[in-house]
C-alpha positions, -999 to +999 in steps of 0.1 A: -277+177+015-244+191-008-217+166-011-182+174+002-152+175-027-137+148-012-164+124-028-154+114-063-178+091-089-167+058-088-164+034-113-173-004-113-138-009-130-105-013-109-074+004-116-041-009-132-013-023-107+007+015-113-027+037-109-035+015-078+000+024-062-002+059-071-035+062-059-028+052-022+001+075-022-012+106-042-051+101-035-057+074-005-096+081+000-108+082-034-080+049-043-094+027-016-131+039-015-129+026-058-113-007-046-135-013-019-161-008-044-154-028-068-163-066-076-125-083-081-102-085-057-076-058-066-073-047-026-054-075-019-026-070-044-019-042-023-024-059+009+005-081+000+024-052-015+024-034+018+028-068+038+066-067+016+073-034+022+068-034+063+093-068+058+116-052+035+120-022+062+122-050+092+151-073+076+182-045+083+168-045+118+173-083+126+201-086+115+229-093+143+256-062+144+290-075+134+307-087+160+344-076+172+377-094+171+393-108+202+414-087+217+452-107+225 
């Protein structure tokens, strides 16, 4: 059975806060298949990141629109 080139070696060792980030956006598969193989709990650094950037995109949306003046 040949493996497909989306497989990549993985390493034991997790990647730095900046690889980890740039991993999930450049290289998703191979990012999260090193994470999820790994002994530490790196995965949830980026859990909480994407937990802030969902909020961060929901806050302008709660907000009340300004409200008019009273017309005399």
């Amino acid at each position: 059975m040949s493996e497909t080139t989306a497989s990549t070696v993985l390493t034991n060792e997790s990647p730095g806060f900046f690889k980890m980030v740039w991993g999930v956006l450049a290289r998703p598969r191979a990012t999260l298949a090193t994470l999820r193989s790994s002994q530490n709990r790196a995965w949830i650094l980026m859990a909480i990141l994407g937990m802030v950037v969902v909020t961060c995109q929901l806050l302008p949306a709660a907000q009340s629109p300004p409200s008019k003046p009273a017309n005399k």
